[in-house]
N, C-alpha and C positions, 0 to 999 in steps of 0.2 A: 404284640402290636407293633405294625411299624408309624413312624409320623416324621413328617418335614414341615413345612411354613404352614398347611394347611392346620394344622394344630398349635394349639398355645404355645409357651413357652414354657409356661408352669403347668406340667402335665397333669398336676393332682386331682383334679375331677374326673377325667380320664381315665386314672390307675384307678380310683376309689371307683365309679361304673365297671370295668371292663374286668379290672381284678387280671393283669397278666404279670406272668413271672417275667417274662423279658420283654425289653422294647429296645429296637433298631432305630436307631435316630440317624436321619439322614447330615450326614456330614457334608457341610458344605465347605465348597472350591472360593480362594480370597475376591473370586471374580464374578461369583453367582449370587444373587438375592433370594433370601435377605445373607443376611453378615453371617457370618463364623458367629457371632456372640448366641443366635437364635440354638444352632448347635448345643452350642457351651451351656445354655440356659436347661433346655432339656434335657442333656444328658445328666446335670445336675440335679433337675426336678426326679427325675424316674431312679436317679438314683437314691435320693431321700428317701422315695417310696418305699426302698424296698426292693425295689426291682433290677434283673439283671441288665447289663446295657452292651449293645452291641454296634458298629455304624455303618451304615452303606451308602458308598457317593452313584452320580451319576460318569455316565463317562459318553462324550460327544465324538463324534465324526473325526477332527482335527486335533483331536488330546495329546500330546507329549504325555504315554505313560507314566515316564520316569520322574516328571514334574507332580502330575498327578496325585502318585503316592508319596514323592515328599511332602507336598502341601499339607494332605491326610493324616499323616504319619505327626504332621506336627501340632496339626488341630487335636489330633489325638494326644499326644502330650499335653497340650495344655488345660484336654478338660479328664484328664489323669484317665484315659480308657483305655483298657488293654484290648489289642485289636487281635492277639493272640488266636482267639477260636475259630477267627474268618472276616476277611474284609470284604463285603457283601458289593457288589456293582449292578446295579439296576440298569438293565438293558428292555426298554422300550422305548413305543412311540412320542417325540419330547421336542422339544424346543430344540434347534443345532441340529437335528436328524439323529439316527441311529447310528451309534459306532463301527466302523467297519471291522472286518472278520480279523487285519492284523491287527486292529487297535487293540479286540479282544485278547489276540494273539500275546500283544505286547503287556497288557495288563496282568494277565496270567506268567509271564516271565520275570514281570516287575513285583510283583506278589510274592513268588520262589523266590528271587535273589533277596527281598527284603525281610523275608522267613516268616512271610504269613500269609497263608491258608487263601487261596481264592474260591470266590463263592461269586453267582451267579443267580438274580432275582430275574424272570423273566416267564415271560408265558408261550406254549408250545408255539402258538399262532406268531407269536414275534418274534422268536426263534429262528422259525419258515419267513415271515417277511424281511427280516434281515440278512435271510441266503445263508442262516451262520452253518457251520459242521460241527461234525465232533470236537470236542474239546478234551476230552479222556475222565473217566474216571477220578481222579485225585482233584479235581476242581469239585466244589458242593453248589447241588442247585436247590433252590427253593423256586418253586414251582407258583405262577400264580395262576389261578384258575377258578373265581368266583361263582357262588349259587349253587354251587356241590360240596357233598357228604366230606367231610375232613379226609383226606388223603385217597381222594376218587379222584386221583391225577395219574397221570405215568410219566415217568420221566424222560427225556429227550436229549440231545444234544452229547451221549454219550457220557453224561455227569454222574453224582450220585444224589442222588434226593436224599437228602433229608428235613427238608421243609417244605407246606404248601399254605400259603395262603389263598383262604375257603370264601371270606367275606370281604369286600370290597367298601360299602355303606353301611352305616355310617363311618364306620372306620375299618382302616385294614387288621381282619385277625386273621394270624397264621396256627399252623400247628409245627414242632417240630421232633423231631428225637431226640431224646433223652440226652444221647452223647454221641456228640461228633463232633 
C-alpha cells in the first residue's frame, strides 16, 4: 500500500486491515505539508509492523532535481530508509501542475548519478496528458490503473513494469514483482 497525509501517522490499524508486505510512504519536500515528521512517523509505524518500507516524492513544474533528491536523500537518512531498490516519483495531476518532460529528464539523471534506481508512479492517461516520451527501459514504472484485475495494465512510456496499483478506495493497493 502506498499512504501520504491522507492516512495516520501511526499506520497500525492499516497494516493490521490490509495485511501488506510493503508500504511506499510518500516523502515529503521541507517545503510541502504536512512536515518531514508525518514521513518519519510512518515510515516508523510500518516499520514496526513488520512491513517492508519504500518512499516516493512528488516532483512539480519548477523543481531543481538536484535539490530535490538531496532533500530526499536526507529525509531518508534520518528515518534510516534505504532508498536502494528505487526512489519512486509520482507523476500526476497535483497542485504546482505536472513536471515537465526535462524535469523528468533531469530526475532520471539525478537518480543515476546518486546510484539510485528511478521508478515512475503514474497512469497511462497522464502519461499522454503530460506529452511525456519514452524514458527507456532501466527506469521502473508502477502503473496506476484502478477497478481492474491485478496486472490488467500494459506498460507505457517505454519503462519496465514492475508494479500496478489495482485499487484506488479506500486505500491505494498495488501488486508488485517479487524482485526488482
Amino acid at each position: 500500500m502506498d499512504v501520504a497525509s491522507y492516512q495516520p501517522r501511526d499506520l497500525s490499524g492499516l497494516i493490521a486491515q490490509y495485511q501488506p508486505e510493503l508500504v511506499i510512504v510518500r516523502l515529503y519536500l521541507p517545503w510541502e505539508r504536512p512536515s518531514q515528521d508525518h514521513s518519519l512517523a510512518q515510515v516508523a509505524s510500518a516499520r514496526a509492523n513488520g512491513c517492508d518500507v519504500q518512499g516516493y516524492c512528488w516532483l512539480y513544474r519548477g523543481d531543481r532535481m538536484a535539490r530535490v533528491l538531496h532533500e530526499i536523500r536526507w529525509l531518508a537518512v534520518r528515518a534510516q530508509l534505504d532508498l536502494a531498490p528505487v526512489l519512486w516519483a509520482d507523476i500526476e495531476t497535483y497542485e504546482g501542475s505536472m513536471p515537465t518532460w526535462y524535469a523528468l529528464r533531469r530526475y532520471v539523471a539525478e537518480c543515476r548519478a546518486a546510484q539510485l534506481r528511478p521508478g515512475i508512479y503514474s497512469s497511462a492517461e497522464m502519461w499522454r496528458r503530460g506529452g511525456y516520451r519514452n524514458l527507456g527501459p532501466e527506469v521502473l514504472l508502477w502503473a496506476a490503473r484502478s477497478g481492474v484485475e491485478p496486472w490488467a495494465v500494459e506498460p507505457f512510456g517505454g519503462m519496465s513494469l514492475v508494479g500496478h496499483q489495482y485499487q484506488g478506495s479506500p486505500l491505494d493497493v498495488s501488486v508488485f514483482l517479487d524482485a526488482f
